[in-house]
Structures are given as C-alpha cells and as structure tokens.
C-alpha positions in Angstrom: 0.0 0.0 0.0 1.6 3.4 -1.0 2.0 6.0 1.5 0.3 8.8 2.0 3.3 11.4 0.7 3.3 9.0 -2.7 -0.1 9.2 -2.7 -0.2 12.8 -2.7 2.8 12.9 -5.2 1.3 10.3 -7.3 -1.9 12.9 -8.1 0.4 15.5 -8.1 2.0 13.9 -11.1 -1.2 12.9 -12.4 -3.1 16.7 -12.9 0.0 18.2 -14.4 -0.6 15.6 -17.2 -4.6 15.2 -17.3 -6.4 18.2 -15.1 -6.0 21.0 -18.3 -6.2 18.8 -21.3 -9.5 17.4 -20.2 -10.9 20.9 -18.6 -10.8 22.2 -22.2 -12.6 20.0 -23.7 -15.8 21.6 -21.7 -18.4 23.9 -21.7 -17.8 26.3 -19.1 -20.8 27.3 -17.2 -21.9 31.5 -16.7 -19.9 32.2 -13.1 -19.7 35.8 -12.0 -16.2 37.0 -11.1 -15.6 37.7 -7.3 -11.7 38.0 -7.6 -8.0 37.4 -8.6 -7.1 34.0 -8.2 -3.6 33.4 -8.6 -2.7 29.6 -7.4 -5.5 26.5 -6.1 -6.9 27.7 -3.6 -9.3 26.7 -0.9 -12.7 29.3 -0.6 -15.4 29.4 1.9 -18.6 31.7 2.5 -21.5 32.4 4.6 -23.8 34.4 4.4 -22.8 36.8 1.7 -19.2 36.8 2.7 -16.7 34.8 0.8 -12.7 34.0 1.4 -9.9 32.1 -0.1 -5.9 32.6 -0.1 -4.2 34.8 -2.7 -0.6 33.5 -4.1 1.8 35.7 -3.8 4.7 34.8 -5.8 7.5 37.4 -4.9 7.3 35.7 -1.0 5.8 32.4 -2.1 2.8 32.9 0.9 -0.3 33.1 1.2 -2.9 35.6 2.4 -6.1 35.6 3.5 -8.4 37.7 1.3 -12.4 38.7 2.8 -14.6 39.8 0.3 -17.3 41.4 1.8 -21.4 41.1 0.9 -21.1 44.7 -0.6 -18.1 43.4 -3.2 -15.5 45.0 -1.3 -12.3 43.1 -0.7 -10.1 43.1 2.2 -7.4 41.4 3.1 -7.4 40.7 7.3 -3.4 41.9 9.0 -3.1 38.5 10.4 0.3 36.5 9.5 0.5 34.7 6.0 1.4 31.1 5.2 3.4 28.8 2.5 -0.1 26.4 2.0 -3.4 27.6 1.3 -5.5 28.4 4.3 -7.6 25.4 5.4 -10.5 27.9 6.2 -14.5 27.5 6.7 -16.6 30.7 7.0 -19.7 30.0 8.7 -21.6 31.2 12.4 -19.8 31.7 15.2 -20.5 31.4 19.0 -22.1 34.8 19.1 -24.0 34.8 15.6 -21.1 36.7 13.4 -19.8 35.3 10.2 -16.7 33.7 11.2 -13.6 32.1 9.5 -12.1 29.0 11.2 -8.7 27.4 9.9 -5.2 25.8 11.1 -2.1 27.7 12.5 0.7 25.3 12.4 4.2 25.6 13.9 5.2 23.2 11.1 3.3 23.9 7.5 3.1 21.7 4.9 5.7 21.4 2.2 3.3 21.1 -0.3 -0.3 21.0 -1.0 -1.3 19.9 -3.7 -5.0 20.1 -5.1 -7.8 18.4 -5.8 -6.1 16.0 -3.4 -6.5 18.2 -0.2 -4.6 17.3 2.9 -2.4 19.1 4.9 0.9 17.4 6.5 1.0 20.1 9.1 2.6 19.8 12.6 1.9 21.3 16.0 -1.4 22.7 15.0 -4.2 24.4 17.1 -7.3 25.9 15.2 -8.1 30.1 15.3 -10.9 31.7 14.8 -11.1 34.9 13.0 -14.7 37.2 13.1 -15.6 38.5 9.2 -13.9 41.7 8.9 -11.6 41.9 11.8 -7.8 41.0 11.8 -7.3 39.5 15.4 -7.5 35.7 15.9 -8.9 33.9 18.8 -7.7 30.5 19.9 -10.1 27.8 19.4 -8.4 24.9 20.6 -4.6 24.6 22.0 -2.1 23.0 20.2 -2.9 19.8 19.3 -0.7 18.1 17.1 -1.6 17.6 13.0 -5.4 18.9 13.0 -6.8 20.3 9.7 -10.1 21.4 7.7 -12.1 23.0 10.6 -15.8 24.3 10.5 -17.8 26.4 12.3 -21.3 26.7 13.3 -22.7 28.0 16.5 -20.5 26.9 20.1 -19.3 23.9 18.0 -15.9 23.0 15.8 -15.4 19.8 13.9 -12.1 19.4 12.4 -9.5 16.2 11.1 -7.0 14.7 13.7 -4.8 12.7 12.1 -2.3 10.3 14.7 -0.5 8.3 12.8 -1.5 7.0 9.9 -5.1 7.2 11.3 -7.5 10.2 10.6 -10.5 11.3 13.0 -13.2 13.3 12.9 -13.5 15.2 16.2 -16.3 17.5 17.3 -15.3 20.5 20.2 -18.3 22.8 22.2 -16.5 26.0 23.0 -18.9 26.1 26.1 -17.2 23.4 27.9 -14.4 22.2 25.5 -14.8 18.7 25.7 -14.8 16.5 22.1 -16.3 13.7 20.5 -15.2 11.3 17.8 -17.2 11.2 14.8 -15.6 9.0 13.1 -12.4 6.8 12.1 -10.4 5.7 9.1 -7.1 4.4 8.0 -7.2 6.6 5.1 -7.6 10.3 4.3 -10.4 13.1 5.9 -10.4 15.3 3.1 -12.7 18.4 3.6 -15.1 19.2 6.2 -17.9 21.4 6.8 -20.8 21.7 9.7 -24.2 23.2 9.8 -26.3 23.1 12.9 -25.5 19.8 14.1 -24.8 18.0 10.9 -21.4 17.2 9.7 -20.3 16.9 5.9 -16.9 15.0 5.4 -15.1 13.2 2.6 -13.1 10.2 2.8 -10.2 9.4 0.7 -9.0 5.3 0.8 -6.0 4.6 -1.6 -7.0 2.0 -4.7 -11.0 2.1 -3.5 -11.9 5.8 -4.0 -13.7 8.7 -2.1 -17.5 8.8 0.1 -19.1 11.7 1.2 -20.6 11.6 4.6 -22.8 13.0 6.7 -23.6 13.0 10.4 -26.0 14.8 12.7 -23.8 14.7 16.2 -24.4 12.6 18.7 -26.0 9.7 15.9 -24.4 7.7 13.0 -23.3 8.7 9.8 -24.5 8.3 7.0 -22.8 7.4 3.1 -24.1 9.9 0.7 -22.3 9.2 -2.7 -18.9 7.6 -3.6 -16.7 7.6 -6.0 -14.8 5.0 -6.8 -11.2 4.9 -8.0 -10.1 4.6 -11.1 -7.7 3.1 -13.3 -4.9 4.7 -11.6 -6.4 3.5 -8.3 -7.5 7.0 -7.8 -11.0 8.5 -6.6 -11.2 11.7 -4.5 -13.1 14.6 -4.0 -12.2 18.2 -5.0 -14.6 19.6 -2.6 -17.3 19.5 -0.4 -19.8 22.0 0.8 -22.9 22.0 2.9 -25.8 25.1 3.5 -28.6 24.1 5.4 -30.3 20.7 4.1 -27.9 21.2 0.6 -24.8 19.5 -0.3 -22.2 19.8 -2.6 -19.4 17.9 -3.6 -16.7 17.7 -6.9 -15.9 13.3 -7.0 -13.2 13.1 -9.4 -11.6 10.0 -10.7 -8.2 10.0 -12.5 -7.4 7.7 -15.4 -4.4 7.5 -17.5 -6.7 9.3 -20.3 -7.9 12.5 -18.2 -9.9 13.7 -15.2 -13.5 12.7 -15.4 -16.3 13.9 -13.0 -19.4 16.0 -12.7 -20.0 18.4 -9.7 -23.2 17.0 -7.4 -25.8 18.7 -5.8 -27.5 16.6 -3.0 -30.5 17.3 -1.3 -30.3 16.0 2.0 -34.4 15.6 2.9 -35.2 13.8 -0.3 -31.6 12.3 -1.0 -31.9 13.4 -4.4 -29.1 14.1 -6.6 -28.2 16.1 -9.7 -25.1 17.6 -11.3 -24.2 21.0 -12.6 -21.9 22.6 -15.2 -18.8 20.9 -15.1 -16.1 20.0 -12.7 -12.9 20.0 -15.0 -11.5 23.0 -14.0 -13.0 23.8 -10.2 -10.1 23.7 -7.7 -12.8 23.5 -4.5 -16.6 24.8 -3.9 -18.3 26.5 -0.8 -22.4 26.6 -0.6 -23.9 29.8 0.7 -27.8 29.5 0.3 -28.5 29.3 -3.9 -25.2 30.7 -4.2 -22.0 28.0 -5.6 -18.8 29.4 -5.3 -15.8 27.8 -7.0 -11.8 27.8 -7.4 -11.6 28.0 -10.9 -8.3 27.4 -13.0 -5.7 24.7 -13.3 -5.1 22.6 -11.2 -1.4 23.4 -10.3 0.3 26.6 -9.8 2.3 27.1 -12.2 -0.1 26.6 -15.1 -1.4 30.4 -13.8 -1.3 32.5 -16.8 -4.3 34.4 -16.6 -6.6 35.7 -13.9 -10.2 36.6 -15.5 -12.8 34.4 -16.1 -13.3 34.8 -19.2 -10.7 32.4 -21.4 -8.6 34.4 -23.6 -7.9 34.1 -27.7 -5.4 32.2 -27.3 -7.3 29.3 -25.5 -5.5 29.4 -21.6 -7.8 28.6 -19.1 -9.6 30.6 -17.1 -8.9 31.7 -13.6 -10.7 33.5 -10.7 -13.1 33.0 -7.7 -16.5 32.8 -9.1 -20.1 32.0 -8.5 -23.1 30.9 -9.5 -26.6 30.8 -8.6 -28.1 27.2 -8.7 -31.6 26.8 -10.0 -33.8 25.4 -7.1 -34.7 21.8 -6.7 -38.4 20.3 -8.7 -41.6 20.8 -6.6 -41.6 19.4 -3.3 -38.6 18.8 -2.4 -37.8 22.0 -0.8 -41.0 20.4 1.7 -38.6 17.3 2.5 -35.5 18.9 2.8 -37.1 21.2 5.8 -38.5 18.2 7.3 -35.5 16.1 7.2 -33.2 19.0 8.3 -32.8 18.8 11.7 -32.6 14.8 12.3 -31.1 12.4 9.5 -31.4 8.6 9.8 -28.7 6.3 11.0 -27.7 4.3 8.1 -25.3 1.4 9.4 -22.8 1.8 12.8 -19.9 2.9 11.9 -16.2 2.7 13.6 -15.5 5.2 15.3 -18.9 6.8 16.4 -18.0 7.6 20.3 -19.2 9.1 23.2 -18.2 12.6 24.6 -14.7 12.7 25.5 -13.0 15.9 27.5 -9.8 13.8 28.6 -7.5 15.2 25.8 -8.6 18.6 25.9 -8.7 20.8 29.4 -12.7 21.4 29.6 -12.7 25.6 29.2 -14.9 27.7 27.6 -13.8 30.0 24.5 -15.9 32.6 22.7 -14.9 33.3 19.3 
C-alpha cells in the first residue's frame, strides 16, 4: 500500500498531465467573477461573505483575502502562510460570520490540489470574526489537525495520529470533544451546519465517500466515487448550507480527469449535477449561491486571472459563483422536514461518546 506522501505525489503527477487537457474540452458554465485568483486555492462563505488565499509569488505565501457582501475586498493583517489556508466561514458562537482554519508551527511542504490534505505539525485551530484581523484561539495545540468548521459553540475538524484520521467534534462552552468518526485513510474536507457534519473520505486504490452525520448519531454514506484506473477517486470539494450539499468526485485515469459536480439534497436524498467539474479547484455553498476555485489545477499553469478564457485558448482563472436553479416541486418540503434529524444508516467505527480527557474542559468565545 503506497503512503500517504506517494499518494499525494502520485496525483500531483497525475493533474500536471490530465487536469488541463481534459478541462478544455468543456463547456464552461456563466460564473460571475468575485476575484484574482492566482494559485489553487481553498474558498469558503457564509452568508454573503466569501474568502480564499491569494498567491503571492515574490514571498511564495499566502494571504487571506475577505470579500465582503457589498463586493469589497479586504485582506485581514493576520500572519501569512506557504499552504493555502484550510479555512471555513460559517456562524460563530455569538451569531457573526466567522472564518475558522489551522495555524501550524510546522506547514506543509506542499499541497497539492484536488487532493487536499495538509501534513501540518503542531497545529491548534483560530478563529477569526468577518472583517476583523485579530485571531482567537479555538483549541490549544494539538498536534496535526486540519479542515475546521464552524457553526454556533461547536468545531469539527481532522485529527490525524499516525497514519489514522478522525473526525472530532469540540463545544467551546465546555471544550470537551467527540469522535465522529475513524479511518485508516484520508479526511479530506469538512464542513458543519447546525449539528450535521459533511466530510469526505479518501482510501488509496478504493476511491472517495461523502458523509454525513447529525452529532451525537451515526453517519451516514451519501455518494462515492470510486477509484479509477490509476487507483485513484477523491473529491475536490465539499460544501454544505442548510439541508444542501455539494461535492466535486473526481476519478483520475491514464486518459484525463473525469467527473461532474453534485448537488444533494439532503431531505429527499436526491441528486443532480451542474456545469462541469474539469477545471474547479474547491466549492463553498452559501444559500442558492456556488462558489468555485476556478483554474488549473497546479500553480504554475497560472497564466491568466479573468474568467473569461482568452484568444489564445488558456484557461480561465478567478473565484467565481453561480446561482443554482432550485430543486423540482416538493422537495424544498422534505429537505425542511429532514433537516434537523437524518437517519442512522449502518454503525460505523468510530462513532463515540463525549470525550473531555484530551482537551482541558474551558470555555472559548470566538
């Protein structure tokens, strides 16, 4: 069984050959420019506000750009980083949009996407309120922890110890956690809304499944994807807004990249796809509102930053949106009803009880 580093390299390798030749081949979909986006990035947004990470080639770092509900962009004074920022945007303890993501005293040396995992070290997660540039701490340092979320009093994020992953669920009211769930392989995005929990999983040669969990019950297998002749299936990303989900399954083949982005409704478990997923780097749900990563898939295919493809046939590149159409008749009905409590679908490993033993019970408002 290959590593995790070779597995990561091994789709590395992979997109530089496939990810382009296959993305232009498509019929790009009507997305409305938000802003520059000048290497994969992940984004996030809530409630009108969206963020990513903006490349900045001279210093090779990241920063963290905010673009405001009334289009203006700002970009918060808090310390850069050489990966993308593992950030989620959604309520925070005291009702405020609020981003959520990693600070690690160890970063990753690279981080490649669609294949999104960070091999950070001596991590602890920050939160950061919409429009402010002062961090909070959200949990001490724990080690390699990745892909937070936020919603309400409550954190979920990736523990990896080892070479096992967990999904771990923290109340800043009395900062004890709860394992979700276990697995050998990779925890590749995350994202929480009320009490449900949308996560993808990543197991070398079998592929990718997209989860979700209300707390304190099961989960539950949504879609898969399963690998492909290069014994590759993952996900590019993975959003959820209210009883919505979204996710970008990929599987890589010697010929090209093929996949189709999925919208799921969680009440009726219905499924459909929309535009295409050949060149989105990673998707954030806010309401009807998709927003998207779009360009090549590695950094230094960058050669344009507009959403609109140039004469001479480059790809585009920017952070975009686009409103999706609403469900067929009825099913916005279900989706209320089913909202709030999901049904178990099989016991899982890994589904445990609350937990405060690692963490010193304290409360933190962020």
């Amino acid at each position: 069984m290959p590593s995790r580093t070779g597995a990561v390299l091994l789709v590395a390798g992979l997109l530089a050959c496939c990810w382009t030749s296959s993305a232009l081949a498509q019929t790009l979909p009507a997305f409305e420019q938000l802003g520059v986006r000048t290497a994969p990035t992940f984004v996030a947004a809530y409630a009108g506000w969206t963020a990513w990470s903006e490349y900045t080639a001279g210093s090779r770092r990241f920063r963290l750009v905010v673009r405001r509900p009334d289009g203006r962009l700002v970009r918060p004074r808090v310390a850069s980083r050489p990966v993308s920022f593992d950030l989620d945007l959604g309520r925070g303890s005291r009702g405020a949009p609020t981003l959520v993501y990693s600070r690690c005293q160890h970063d990753a040396a690279v981080q490649p996407i669609p294949l999104q995992r960070s091999f950070g070290r001596g991590c602890r997660l920050v939160a950061l309120r919409a429009g402010s540039s002062r961090e909070r701490p959200v949990t001490p340092t724990l080690g390699s922890v990745d892909h937070p979320a936020i919603w309400g009093g409550r954190v979920v994020y990736a523990r990896h110890r080892g070479r096992r992953t967990s999904v771990v669920a923290r109340s800043a009211r009395t900062g004890a956690t709860r394992s979700l769930y276990r697995t050998t392989g990779l925890v590749t995005r995350l994202d929480l809304h009320g009490r449900r929990a949308l996560y993808n999983t990543y197991v070398a040669k079998q592929g990718s499944q997209l989860r979700t969990q209300v707390i304190g019950e099961r989960s539950r297998v949504r879609d898969s994807q399963p690998a492909g002749d290069s014994g590759l299936g993952y996900v590019v990303g993975a959003s959820l807004s209210g009883s919505r989900a979204a996710w970008l399954p990929i599987r890589l083949s010697t010929s090209g990249s093929v996949g189709e982005l999925t919208i799921i409704d969680l009440g009726s478990n219905s499924k459909r796809t929309v535009g295409t997923s050949a060149l989105i780097g990673d998707i954030a749900l806010d309401g009807d509102q998709l927003i998207v990563d779009l360009g090549p898939g590695t950094r230094q295919e960058v050669t344009t930053t507009s959403c609109t493809p140039p004469p001479t046939g480059e790809t585009p590149n920017c952070i975009a949106r686009q409103r999706i159409a609403p469900g067929p008749p009825g099913q916005a009905r279900a989706s209320r009803r089913g909202a709030q409590r999901e049904p178990s679908h099989r016991a899982l490993a890994g589904t445990g009880s609350l937990s405060a033993g690692r963490l010193r019970p304290r409360a933190i408002r962020w």
